[in-house]
N, C-alpha and C positions, 0 to 999 in steps of 0.2 A: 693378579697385579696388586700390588699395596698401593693403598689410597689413603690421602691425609686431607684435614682441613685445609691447609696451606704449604708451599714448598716456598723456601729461599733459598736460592741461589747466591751464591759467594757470600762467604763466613767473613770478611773483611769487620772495617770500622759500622759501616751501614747495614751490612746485612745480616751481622749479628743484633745490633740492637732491634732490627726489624723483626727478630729470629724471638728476639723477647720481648716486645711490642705485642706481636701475635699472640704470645704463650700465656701472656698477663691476659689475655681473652678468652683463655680454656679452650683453644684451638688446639684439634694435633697436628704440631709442628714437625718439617722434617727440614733440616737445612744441609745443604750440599755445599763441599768445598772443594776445588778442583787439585788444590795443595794439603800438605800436612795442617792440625792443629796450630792456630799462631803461625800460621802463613806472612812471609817476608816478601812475597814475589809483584805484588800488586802497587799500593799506595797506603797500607796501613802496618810498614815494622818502621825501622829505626829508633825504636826505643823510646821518642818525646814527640810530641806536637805542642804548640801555640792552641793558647784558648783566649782570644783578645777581643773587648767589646769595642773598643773605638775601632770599627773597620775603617779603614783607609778605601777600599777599594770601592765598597757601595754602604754609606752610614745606614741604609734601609735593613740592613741585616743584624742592627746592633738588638733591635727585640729577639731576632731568635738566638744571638748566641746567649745574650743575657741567659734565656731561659733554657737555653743549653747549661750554661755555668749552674745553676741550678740544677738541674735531671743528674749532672754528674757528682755532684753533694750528695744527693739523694740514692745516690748508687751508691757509693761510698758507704752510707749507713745503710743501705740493705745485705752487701755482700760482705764489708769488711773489708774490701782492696782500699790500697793508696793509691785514685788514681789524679788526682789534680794538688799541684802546688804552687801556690800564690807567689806569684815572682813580683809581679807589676812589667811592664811595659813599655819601652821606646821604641817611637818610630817619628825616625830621622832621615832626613834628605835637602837637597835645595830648598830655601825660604820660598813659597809659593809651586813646589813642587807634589803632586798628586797625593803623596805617599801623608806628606804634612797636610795640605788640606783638608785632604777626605779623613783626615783623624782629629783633626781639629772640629769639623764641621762633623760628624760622628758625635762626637762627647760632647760640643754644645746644645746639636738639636735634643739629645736623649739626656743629656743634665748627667754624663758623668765627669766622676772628679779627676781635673787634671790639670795639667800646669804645661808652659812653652816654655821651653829652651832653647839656650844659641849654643854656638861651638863650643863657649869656655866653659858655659854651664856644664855642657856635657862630660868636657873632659876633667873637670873638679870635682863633681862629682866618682866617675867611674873612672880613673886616671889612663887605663887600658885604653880606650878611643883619645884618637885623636882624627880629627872629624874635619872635613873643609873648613877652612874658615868662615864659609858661605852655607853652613848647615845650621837648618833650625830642626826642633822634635818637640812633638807630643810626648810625654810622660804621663802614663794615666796609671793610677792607681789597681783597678782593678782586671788584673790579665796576666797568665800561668802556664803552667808544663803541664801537658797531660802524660800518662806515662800508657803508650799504647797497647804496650802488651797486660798490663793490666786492666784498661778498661777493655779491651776485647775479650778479655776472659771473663771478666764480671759479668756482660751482658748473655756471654755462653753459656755463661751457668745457672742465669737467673732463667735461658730458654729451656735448658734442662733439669732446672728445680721443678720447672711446671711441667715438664712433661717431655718436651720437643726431643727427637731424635736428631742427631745431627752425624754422617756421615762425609769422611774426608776422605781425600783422595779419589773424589770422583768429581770427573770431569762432564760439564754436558754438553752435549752432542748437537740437542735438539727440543725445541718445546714445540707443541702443536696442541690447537682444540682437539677434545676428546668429543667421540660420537656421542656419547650420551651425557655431553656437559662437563663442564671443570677442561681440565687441561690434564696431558702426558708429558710425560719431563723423561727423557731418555740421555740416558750417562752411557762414557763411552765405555764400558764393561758389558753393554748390551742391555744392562736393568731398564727394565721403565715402568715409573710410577705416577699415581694419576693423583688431584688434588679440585678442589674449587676453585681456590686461590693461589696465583702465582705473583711472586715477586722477584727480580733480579737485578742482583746490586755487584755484576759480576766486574767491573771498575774501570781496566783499561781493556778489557774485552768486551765491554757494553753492547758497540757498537754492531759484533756478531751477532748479537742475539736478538736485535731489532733491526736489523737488516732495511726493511721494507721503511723505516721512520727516516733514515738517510741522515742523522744526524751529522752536524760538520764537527765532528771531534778529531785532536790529534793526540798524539801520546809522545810526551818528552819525559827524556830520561833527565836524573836528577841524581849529581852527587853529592854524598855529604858524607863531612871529616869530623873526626874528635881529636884536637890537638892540647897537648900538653902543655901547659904555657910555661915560661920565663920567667916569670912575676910568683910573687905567693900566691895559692889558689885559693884563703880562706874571703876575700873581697868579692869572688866570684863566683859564689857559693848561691843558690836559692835563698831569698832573704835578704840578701845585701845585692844581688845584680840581677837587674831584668832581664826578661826574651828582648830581641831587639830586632830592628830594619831598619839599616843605613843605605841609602842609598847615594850611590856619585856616578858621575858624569864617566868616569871611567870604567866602571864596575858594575854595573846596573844594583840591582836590587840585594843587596846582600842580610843575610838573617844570623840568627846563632839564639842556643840555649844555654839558661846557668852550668856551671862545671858541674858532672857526677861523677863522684870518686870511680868508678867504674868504667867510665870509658872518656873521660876531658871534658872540654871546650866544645863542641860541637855547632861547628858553624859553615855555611853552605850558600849558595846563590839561588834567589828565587827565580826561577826561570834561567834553563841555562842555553836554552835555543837550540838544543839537539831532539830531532825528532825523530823516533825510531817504529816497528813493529815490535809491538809487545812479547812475540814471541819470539824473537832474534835479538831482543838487546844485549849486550854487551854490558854483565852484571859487574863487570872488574873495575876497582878504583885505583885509576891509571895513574900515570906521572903528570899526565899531560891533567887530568881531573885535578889536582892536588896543587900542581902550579898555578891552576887559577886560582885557587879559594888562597895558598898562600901569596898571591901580588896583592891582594885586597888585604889581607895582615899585616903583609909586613909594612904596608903604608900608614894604614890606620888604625891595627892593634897589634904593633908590634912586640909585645907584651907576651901575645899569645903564638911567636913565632917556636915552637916548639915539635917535636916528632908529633906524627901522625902516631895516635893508640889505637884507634879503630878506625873503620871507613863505612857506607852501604850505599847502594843504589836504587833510588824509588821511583815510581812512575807518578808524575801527572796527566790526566785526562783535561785537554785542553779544550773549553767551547770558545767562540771567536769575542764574545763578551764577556769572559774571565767569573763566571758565574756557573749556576747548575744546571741539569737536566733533573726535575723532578717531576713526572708525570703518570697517568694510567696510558695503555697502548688506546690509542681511540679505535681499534677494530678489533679488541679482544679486552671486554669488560671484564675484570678479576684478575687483571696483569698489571700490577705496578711498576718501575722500573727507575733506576737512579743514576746519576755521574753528577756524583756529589764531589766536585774535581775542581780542577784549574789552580790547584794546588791549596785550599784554604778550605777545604771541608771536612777535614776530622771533628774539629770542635766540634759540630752539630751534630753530631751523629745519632746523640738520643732521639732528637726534637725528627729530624731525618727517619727512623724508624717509628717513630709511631705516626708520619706522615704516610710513610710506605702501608703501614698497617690499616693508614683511613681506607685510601687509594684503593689498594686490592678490596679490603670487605665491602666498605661503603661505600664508595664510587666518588668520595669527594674529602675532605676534609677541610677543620676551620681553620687551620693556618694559612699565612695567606700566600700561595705558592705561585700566582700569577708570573712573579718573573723568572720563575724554574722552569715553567709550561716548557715542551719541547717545538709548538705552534709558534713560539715566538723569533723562530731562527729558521724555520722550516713554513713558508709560506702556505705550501700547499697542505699542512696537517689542519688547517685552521676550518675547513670543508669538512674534513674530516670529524675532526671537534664539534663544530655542529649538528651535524648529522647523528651523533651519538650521542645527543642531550635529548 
């Protein structure tokens, strides 16, 4: 049986950079992915992510993206990929509405630079919205596109500059403590290899492989369009137009990225309230998918009412407080595990992998992971937790 320092499980956003978190340790690494290279099937393709420090949803997260927005600089100058581009950022909704205050209250308690807007401002500015008349936003200066097929490969390569083995198209089956210590990881090709250290970041399939944790996770499917707009596309270019989140009373939560000459406008609904089995979803972007995102354009950026160029469908991993699972298994020391989900966890992906990397080696880490714990949603893991301190 081949045996390594440590084993990741799913090559995705998290568990490649875990894959090179480990590898920066002179660990031998072997990382497993159940899909090809640059896998689409999970929660890390569609080509862009949002990397935004005034969170709306919990301001307590703005230190780790911050020093997220950082690690991905720093990737940048070690690999040479482009993977982050500085847009800046609106997030808009009803005056007193979640989305505005958790970003208002976000950028003041952490002192980033940013400015309020009303309807008109918004639409003077970026002429393309035209916004309730009862909409305010945050504008904050510092917040961008990640581009994910580049950062997933940087982080792949920096695990296999050092060393790490990475193996695709194997699916696992099964993990189990090993009789003489560490752990056996069995793919379903029948291989099985043993390690110290295990980690699994396998995303909307998490939930199989900690079975016994009972996590309440769900898994929604997620469509999203790249529409050709109407209007000139040099105004909405990166540079000149933010990532954005509008949200209305009619449309819930709606988002989009700057144009890329390569596939549009891309713009899509955060939560679309379809809950599916990750492995029976329905990968096709329908008519009836396509109709929603365009009654939300053609009301309020009717500009961008143009053919559909591309389409995809990604999964979120939903926990009930819109937040992560980041923890070690409490009855299997040397097991990390993540659902870094609910749709707003690619940004962190660095700062998320060298967490996973404390987690399995060292049993702990100094970021401050308290509100990932998986005990904080699962009563009974909390016994558990104790007992393994």
């Amino acid at each position: 049986m081949d045996t390594f320092d440590a084993i990741v499980v799913g090559l995705g956003a998290h568990g490649s950079a875990a894959a090179a978190a480990l590898a920066r340790r002179r660990l031998r690494v072997l990382g497993l992915e159940r899909f090809g290279r640059g896998e689409a099937m999970g929660s890390s393709g569609g080509r862009s992510r949002m990397i935004r420090l005034a969170h709306f949803e919990h301001p307590w997260l703005v230190p780790l993206a911050s020093a997220s927005w950082d690690r991905w600089r720093a990737l940048e100058q070690e690999t040479g990929a482009a993977i982050l581009a500085e847009t800046g950022g609106l997030y808009a909704g009803p005056a007193g509405s979640p989305i505005v205050e958790g970003a208002q209250e976000s950028a003041a308690r952490h002192g980033l630079a940013h400015e309020v807007l009303d309807a008109e401002e918004i639409h003077t500015r970026w002429p393309i919205f035209e916004p309730p008349d009862d909409t305010a936003a945050v504008h904050e200066a510092k917040a961008g596109v990640l581009r994910t097929d580049h950062a997933n490969a940087a982080h792949l390569g920096v695990a296999e500059r050092a060393g790490a083995q990475l193996r695709f198209d194997r699916r696992l089956v099964d993990w189990r403590p090993a009789s003489g210590g560490g752990f056996e990881v069995e793919t379903a090709d029948g291989a099985v290899v043993g390690s110290a250290y295990l980690v699994l970041a396998t995303g909307p399939w998490i939930g199989e492989f900690v079975p016994d944790l009972r996590l309440p996770l769900v898994v929604e499917r997620e469509a999203v369009g790249w529409f050709e707009p109407r209007v000139p596309v040099e105004p909405l270019r990166t540079g000149t137009f933010p990532l954005w989140v509008l949200a209305t009373a009619e449309h819930g939560a709606m988002y989009g990225i700057p144009y890329d000459d390569e596939l549009g406008l891309k713009v899509s609904r955060h939560h679309w309230g379809v809950y599916v089995d990750p492995e029976l979803v329905d990968r096709t972007f329908s008519a009836a998918d396509e109709a929603r995102i365009r009654a939300f354009i053609q009301r309020h950026m009717p500009g961008a009412d143009g053919p559909v160029r591309t389409s995809s469908i990604c999964l979120y991993t939903n926990m009930p407080d819109e937040t992560f699972v980041i923890d070690r298994h409490p009855a299997a020391p040397g097991v990390a595990f993540a659902s870094a989900c609910s749709g707003h966890g690619f940004k962190f992906a660095p700062v998320i992998g060298e967490i996973l990397a404390d987690l399995a080696v060292d049993g702990s880490t100094a970021w401050p992971i308290e509100p990932f714990r998986a005990n904080r949603v699962v009563p009974a893991l909390r016994e558990l937790r104790r007992a393994d301190r």
